[in-house]
N, CA, C and O of each residue as an XYZ file, in Angstrom:
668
protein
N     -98.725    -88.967     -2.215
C     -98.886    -87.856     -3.133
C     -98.895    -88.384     -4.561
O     -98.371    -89.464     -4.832
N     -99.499    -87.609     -5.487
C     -99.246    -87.615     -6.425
C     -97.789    -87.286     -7.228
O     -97.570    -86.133     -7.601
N     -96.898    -88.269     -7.447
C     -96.041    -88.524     -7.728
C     -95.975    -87.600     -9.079
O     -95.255    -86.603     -9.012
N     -96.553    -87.814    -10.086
C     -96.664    -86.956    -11.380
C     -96.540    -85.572    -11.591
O     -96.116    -84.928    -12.551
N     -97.217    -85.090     -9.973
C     -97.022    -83.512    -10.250
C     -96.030    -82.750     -9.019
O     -96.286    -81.764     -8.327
N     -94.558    -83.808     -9.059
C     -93.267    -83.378     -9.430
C     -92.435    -83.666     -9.835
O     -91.975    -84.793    -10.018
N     -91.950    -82.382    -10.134
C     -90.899    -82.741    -11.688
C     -89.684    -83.988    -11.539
O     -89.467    -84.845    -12.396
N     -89.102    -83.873    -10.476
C     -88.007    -84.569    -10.237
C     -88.898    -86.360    -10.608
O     -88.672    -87.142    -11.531
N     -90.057    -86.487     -9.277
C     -90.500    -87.953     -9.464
C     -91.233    -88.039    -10.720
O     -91.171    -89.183    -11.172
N     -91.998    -87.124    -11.544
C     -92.147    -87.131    -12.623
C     -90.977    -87.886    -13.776
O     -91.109    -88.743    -14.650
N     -90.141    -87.312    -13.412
C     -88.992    -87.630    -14.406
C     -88.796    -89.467    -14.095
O     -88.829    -90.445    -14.841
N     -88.608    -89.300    -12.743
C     -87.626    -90.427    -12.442
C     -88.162    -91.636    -11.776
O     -87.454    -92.598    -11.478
N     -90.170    -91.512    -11.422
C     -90.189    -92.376    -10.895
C     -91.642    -92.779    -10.800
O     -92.189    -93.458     -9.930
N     -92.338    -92.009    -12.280
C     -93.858    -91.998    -12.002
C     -94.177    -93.147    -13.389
O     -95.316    -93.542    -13.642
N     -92.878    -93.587    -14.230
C     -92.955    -94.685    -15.364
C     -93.133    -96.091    -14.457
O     -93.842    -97.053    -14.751
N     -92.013    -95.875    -12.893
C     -91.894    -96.912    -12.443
C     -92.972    -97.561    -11.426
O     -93.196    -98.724    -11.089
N     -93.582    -96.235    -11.058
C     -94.581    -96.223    -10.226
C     -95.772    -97.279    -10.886
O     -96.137    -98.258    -10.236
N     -96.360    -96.963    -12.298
C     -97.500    -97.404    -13.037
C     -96.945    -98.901    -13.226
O     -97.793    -99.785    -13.102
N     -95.731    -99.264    -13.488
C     -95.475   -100.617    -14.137
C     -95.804   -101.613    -12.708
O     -96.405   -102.685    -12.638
N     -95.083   -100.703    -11.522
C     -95.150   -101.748    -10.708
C     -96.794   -102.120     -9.725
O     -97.065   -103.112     -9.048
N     -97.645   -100.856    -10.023
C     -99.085   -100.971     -9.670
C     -99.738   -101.724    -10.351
O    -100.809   -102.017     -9.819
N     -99.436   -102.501    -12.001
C    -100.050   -103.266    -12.783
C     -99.621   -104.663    -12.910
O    -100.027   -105.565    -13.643
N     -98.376   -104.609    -11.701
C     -97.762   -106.292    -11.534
C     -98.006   -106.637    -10.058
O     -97.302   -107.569     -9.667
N     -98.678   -106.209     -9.320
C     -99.321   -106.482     -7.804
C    -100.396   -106.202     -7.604
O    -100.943   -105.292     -8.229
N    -101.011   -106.916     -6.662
C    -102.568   -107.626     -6.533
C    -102.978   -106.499     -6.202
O    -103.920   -106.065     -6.866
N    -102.453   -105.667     -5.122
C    -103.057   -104.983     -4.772
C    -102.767   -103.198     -4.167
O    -102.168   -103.069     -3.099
N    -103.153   -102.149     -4.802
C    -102.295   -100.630     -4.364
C    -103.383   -100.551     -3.445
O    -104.503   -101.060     -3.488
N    -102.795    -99.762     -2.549
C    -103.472    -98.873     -1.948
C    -103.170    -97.370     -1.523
O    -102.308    -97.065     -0.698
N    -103.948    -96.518     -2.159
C    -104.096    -94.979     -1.681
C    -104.290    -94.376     -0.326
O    -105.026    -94.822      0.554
N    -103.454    -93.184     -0.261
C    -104.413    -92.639      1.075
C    -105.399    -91.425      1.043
O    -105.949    -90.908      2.016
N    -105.502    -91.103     -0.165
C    -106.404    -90.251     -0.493
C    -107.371    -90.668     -1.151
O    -107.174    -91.754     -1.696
N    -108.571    -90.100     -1.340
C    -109.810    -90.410     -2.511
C    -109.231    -90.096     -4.162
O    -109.141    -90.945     -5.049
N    -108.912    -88.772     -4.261
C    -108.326    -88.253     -5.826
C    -106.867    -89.420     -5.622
O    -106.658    -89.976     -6.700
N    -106.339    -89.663     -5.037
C    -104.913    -90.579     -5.252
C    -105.382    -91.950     -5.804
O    -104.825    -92.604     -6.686
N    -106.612    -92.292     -5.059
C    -107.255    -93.732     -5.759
C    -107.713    -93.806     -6.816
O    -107.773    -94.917     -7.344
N    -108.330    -92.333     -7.684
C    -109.189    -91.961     -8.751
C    -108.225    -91.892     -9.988
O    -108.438    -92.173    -11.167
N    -106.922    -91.358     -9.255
C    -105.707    -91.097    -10.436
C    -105.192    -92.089    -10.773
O    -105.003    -92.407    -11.947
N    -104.899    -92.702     -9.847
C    -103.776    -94.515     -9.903
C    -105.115    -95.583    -10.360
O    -104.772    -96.741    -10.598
N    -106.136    -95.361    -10.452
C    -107.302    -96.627    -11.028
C    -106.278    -97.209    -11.840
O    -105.466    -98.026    -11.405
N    -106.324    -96.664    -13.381
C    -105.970    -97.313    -14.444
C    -104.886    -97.602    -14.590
O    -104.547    -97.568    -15.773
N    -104.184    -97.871    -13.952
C    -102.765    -98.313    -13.758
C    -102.610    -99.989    -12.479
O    -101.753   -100.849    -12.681
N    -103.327   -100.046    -11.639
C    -103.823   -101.081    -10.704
C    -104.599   -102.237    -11.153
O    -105.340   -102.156    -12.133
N    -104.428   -103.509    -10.345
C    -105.074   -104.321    -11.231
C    -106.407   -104.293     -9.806
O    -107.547   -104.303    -10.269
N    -106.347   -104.265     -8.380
C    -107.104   -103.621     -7.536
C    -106.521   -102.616     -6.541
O    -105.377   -102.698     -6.093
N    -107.550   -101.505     -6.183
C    -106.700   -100.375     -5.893
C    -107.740    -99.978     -4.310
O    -108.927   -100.272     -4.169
N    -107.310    -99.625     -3.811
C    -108.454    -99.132     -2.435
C    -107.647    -98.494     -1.512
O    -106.585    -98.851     -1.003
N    -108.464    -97.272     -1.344
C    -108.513    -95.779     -0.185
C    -107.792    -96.802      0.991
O    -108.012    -98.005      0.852
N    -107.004    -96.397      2.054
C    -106.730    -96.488      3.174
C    -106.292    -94.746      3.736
O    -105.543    -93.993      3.115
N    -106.946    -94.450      4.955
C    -106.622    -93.311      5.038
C    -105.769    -92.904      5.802
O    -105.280    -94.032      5.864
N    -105.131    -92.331      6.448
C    -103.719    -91.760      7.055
C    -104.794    -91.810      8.375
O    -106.007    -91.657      8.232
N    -104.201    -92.026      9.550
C    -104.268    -92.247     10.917
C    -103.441    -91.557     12.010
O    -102.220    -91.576     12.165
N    -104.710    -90.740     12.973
C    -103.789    -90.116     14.120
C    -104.169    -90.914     14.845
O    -105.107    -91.683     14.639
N    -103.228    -90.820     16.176
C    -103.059    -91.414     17.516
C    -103.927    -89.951     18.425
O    -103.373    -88.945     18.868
N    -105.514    -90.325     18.478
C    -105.682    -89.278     19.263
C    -105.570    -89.114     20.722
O    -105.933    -88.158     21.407
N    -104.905    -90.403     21.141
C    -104.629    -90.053     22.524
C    -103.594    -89.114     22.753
O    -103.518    -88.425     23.770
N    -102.532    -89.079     21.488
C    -101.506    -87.982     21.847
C    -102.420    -87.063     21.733
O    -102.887    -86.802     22.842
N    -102.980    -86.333     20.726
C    -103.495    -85.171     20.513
C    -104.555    -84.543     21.486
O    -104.870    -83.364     21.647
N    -104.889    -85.386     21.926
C    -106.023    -85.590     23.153
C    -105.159    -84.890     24.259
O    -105.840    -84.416     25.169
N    -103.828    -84.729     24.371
C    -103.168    -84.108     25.535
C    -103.325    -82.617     25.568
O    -103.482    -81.958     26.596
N    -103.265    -82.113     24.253
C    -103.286    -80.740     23.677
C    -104.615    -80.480     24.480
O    -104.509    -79.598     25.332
N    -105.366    -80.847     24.413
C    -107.006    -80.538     25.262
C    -107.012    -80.543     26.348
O    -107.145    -79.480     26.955
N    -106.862    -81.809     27.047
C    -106.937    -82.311     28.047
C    -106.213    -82.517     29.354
O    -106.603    -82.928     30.446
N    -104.857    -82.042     28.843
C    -103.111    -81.397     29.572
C    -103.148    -80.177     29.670
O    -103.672    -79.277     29.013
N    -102.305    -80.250     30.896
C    -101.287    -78.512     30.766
C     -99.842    -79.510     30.419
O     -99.315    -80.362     31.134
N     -99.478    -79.054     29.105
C     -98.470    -79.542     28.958
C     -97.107    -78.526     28.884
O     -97.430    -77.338     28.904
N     -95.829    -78.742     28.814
C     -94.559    -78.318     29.189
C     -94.850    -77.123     27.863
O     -94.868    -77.430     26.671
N     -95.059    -75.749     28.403
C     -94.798    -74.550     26.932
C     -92.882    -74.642     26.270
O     -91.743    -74.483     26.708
N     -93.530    -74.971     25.086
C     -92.406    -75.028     23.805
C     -91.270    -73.906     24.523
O     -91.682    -72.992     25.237
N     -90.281    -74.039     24.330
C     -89.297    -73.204     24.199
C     -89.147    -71.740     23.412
O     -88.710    -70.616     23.660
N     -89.578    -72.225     22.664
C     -90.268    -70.955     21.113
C     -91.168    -70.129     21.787
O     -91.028    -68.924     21.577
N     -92.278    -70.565     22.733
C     -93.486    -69.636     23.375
C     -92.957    -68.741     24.194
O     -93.052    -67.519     24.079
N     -92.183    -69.564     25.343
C     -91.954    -68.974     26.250
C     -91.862    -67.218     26.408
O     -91.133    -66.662     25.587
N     -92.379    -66.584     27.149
C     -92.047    -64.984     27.112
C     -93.196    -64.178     25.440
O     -93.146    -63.121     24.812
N     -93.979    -65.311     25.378
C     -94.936    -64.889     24.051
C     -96.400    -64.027     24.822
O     -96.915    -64.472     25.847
N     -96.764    -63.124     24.321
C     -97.867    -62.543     24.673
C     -98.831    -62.744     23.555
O     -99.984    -63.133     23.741
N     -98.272    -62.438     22.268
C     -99.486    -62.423     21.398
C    -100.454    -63.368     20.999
O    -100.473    -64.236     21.872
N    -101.234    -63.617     20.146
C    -102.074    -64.088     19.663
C    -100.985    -65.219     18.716
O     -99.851    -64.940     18.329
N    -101.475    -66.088     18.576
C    -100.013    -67.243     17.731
C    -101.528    -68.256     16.307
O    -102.380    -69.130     16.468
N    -101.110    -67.518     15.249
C    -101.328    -68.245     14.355
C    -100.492    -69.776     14.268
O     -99.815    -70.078     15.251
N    -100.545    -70.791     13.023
C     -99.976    -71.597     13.552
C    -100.236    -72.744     12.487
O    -101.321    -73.084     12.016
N     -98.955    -73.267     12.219
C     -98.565    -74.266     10.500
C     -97.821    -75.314     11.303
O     -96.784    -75.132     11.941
N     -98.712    -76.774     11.137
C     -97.483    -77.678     12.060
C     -97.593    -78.573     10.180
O     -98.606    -78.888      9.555
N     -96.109    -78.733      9.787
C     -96.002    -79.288      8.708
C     -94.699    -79.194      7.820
O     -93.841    -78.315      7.912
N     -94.709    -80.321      6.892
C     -93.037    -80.045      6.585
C     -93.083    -78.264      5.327
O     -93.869    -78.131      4.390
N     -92.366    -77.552      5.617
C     -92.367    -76.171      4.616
C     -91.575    -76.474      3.627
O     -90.347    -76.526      3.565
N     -92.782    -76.759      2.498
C     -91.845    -76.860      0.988
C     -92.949    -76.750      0.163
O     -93.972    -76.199      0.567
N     -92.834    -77.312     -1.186
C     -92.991    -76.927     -2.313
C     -94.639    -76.809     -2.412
O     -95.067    -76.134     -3.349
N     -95.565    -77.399     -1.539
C     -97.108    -77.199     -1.463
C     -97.711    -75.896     -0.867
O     -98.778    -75.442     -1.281
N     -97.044    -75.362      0.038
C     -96.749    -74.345      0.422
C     -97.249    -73.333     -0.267
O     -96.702    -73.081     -1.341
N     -98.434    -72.481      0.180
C     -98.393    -71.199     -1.128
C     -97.979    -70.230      0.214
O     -98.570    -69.951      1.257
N     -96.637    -69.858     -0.366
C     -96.065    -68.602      0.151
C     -96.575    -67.164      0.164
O     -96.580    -66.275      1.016
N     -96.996    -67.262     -1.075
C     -97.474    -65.946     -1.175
C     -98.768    -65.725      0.091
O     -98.791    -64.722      0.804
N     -99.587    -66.623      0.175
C    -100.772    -66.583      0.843
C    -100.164    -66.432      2.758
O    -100.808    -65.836      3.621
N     -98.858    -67.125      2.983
C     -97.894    -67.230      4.381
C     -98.175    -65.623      4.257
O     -99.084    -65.177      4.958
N     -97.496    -64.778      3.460
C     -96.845    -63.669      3.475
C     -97.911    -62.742      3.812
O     -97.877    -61.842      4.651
N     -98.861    -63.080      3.046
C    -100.975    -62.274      3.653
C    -101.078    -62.299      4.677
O    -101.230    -61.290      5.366
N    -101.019    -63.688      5.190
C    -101.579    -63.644      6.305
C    -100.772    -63.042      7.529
O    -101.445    -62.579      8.450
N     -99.243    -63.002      7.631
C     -98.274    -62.765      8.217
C     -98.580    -60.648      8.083
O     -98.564    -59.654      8.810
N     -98.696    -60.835      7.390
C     -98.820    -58.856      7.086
C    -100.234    -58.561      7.262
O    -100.503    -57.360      7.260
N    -100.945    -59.157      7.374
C    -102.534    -58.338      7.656
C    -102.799    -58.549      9.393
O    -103.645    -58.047     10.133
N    -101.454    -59.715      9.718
C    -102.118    -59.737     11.519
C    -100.890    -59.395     12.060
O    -100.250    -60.338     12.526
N    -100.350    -58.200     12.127
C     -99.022    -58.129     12.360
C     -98.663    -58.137     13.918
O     -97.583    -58.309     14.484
N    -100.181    -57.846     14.501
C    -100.362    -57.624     15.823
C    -100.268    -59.640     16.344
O    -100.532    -59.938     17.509
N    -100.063    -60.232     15.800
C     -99.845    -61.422     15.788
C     -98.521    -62.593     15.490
O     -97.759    -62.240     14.590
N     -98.286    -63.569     15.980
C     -97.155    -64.130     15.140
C     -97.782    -65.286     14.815
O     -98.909    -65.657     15.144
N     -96.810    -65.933     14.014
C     -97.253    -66.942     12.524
C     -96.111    -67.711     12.725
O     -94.977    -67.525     12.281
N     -96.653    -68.843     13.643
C     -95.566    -69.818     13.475
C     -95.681    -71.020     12.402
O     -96.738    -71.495     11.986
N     -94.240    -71.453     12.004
C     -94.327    -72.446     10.827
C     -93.503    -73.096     11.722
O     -92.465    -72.650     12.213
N     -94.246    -74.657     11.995
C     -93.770    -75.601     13.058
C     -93.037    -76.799     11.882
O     -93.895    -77.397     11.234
N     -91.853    -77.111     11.624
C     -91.683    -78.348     10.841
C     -90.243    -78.344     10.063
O     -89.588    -77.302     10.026
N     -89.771    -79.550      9.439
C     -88.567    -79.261      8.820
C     -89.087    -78.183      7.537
O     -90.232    -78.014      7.116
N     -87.528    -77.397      7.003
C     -88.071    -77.006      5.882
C     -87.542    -77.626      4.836
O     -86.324    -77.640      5.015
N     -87.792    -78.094      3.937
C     -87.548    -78.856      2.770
C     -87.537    -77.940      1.763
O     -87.108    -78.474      0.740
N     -87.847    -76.689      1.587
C     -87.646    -75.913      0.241
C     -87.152    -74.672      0.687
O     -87.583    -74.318      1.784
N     -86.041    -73.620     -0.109
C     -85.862    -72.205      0.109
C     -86.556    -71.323     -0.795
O     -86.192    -70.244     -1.262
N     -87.719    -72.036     -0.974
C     -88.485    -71.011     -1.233
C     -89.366    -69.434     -0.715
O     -89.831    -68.383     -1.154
N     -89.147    -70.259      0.569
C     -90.161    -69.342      1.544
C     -89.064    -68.101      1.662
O     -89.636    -67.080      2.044
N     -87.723    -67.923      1.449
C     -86.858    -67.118      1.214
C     -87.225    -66.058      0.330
O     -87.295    -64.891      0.716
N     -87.483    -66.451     -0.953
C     -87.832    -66.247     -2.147
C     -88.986    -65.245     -2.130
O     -88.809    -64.221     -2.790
N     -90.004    -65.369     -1.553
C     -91.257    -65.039     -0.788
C     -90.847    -63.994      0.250
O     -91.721    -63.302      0.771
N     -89.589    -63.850      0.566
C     -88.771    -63.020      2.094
C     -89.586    -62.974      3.418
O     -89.697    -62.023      4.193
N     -90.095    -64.137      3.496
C     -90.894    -65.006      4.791
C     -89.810    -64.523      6.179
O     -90.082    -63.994      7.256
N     -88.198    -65.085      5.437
C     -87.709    -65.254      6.829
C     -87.504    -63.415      7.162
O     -87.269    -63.115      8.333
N     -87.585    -62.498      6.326
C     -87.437    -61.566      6.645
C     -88.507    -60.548      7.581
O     -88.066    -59.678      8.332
N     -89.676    -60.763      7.432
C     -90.939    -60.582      8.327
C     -90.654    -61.271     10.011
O     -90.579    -62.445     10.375
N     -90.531    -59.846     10.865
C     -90.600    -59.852     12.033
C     -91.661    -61.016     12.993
O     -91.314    -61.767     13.904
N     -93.013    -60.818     12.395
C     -94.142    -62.023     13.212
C     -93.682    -63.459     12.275
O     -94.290    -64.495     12.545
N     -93.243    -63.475     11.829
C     -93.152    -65.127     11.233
C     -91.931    -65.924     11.879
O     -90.846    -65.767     11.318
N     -91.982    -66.794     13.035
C     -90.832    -67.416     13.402
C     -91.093    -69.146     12.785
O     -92.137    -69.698     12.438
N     -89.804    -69.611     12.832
C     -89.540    -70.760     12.163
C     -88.928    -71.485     13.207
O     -87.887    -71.336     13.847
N     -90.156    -72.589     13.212
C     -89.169    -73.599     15.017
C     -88.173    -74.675     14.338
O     -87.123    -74.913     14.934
N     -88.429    -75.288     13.212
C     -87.755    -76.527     12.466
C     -88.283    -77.772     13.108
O     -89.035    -77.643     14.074
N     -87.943    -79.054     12.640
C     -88.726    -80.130     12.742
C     -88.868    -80.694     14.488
O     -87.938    -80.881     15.272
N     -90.253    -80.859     14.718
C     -90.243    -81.415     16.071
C     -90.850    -82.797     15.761
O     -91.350    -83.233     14.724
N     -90.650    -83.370     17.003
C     -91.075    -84.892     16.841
C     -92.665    -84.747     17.316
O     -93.250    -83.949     18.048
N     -93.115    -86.012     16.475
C     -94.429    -86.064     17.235
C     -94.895    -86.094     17.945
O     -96.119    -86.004     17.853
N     -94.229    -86.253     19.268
C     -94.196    -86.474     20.696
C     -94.561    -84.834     21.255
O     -95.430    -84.533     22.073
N     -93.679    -83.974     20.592
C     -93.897    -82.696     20.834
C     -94.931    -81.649     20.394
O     -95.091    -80.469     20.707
N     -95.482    -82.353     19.687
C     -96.740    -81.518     18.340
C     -97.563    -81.007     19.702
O     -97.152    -80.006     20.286
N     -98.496    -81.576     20.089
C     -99.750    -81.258     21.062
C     -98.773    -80.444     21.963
O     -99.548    -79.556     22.317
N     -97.764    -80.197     22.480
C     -97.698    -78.612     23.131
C     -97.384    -77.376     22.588
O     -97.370    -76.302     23.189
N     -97.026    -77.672     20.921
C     -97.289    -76.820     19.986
C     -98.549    -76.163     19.513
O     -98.760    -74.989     19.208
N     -99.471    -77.392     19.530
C    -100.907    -77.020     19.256
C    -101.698    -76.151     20.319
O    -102.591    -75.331     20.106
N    -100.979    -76.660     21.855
C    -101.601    -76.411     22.525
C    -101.782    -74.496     22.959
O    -102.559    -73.755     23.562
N    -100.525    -74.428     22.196
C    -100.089    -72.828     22.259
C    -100.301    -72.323     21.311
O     -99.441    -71.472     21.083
N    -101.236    -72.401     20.370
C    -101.232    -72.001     18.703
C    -102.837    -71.656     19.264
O    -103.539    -72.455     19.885
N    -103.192    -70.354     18.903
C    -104.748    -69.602     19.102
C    -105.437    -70.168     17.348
O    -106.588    -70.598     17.428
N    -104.888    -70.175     16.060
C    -105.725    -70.625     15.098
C    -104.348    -71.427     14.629
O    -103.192    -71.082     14.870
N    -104.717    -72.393     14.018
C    -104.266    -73.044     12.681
C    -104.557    -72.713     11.665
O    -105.582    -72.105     11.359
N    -103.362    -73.198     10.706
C    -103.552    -73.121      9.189
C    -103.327    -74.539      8.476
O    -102.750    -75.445      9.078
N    -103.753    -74.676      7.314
C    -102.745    -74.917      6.255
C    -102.934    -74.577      4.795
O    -103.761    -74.889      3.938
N    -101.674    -73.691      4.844
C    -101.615    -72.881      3.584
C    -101.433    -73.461      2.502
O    -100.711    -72.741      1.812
N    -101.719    -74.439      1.945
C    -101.212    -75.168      0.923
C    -101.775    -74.730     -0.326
O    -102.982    -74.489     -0.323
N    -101.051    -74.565     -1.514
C    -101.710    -73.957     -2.798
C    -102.939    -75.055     -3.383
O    -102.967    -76.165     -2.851
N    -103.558    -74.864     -4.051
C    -104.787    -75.596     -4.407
C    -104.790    -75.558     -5.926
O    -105.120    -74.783     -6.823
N    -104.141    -77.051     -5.748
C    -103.838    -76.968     -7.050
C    -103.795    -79.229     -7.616
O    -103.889    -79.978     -6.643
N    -103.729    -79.579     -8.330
C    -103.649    -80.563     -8.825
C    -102.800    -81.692     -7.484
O    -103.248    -82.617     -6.807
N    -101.878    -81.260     -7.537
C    -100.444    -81.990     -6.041
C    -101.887    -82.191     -4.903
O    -102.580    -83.162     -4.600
N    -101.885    -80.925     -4.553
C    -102.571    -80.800     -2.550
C    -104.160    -81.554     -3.200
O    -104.666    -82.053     -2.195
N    -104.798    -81.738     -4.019
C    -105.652    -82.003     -4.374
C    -105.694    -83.973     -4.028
O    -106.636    -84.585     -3.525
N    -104.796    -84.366     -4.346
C    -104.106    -85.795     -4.140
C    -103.616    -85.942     -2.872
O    -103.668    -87.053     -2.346
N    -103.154    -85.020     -2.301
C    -102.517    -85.592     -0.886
C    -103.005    -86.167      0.597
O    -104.022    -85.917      1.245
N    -102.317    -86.696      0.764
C    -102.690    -87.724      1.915
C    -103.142    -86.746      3.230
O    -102.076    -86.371      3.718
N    -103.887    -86.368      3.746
C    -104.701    -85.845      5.076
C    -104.272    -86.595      6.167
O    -104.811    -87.567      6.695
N    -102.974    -85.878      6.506
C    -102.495    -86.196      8.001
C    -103.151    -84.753      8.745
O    -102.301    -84.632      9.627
N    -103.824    -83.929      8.899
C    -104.067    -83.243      9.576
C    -105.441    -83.650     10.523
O    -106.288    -84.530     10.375
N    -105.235    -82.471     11.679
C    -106.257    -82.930     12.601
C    -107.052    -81.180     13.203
O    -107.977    -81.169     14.014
């Protein structure tokens, strides 16, 4: 990520970031805009991109795998966020989508790292359940039970830089 657009690593760790990209041979990014931002600070800099294992994910397709604990006894239609819930997050947009498909639930699969989604009164909405962090091992029978995906992320300068672990 772009380190700069937060405040905390802003403060504390984006002076240290530039000094030490201009005393080693070589950075590497995992985004395109992450390589475009860090140029002038690098003495050589180059894209590497974030990597799935699609043989796990390949199970989600290609398995009947063990239904999540969370599903079990589920009838509806299952929207569906596998990711850590924090500060990229546009809540407000969770809260749309959670209230226009009510005939639906909206799962947010992942640790949460911010109480924001509080803030937003996410946890207070009946279709929105919250599983907390699963291992990767477990993702593809999450996916496998999820009718659409999301990711809600605000669009903004941060998500613009970030590394594309999604699939």
């Amino acid at each position: 990520d772009d380190i700069e657009e937060v405040e905390y690593t802003l403060k504390h760790g984006a002076a240290l970031e530039r000094e030490m990209m201009g005393k080693y041979d070589l950075t590497m990014t995992t985004s395109l805009e992450l390589t475009k931002i860090k140029k002038p600070y690098a003495q050589s800099i180059y894209y590497l991109p974030n990597a799935v294992d699609p043989s796990l994910f390949n199970q989600a397709y290609f398995k009947k795998l063990d239904i999540p604990k969370e599903f079990h006894g589920v009838s509806k239609k299952v929207i569906g966020f596998i990711g850590n819930i924090e500060q990229r997050m546009d809540y407000d947009l969770v809260r749309k989508i959670a209230e226009a498909h009510q005939d639906k639930l909206l799962y947010l699969i992942g640790p949460i790292s911010s109480n924001e989604y509080k803030t937003e009164g996410l946890d207070k909405l009946e279709n929105i359940v919250f599983t907390g962090g699963k291992s990767i091992e477990e993702l593809p029978a999450y996916l496998q039970n999820i009718d659409c995906a999301i990711i809600p992320f605000k669009c903004n300068k941060l998500t613009k830089s970030i590394y594309p672990l999604k699939i």
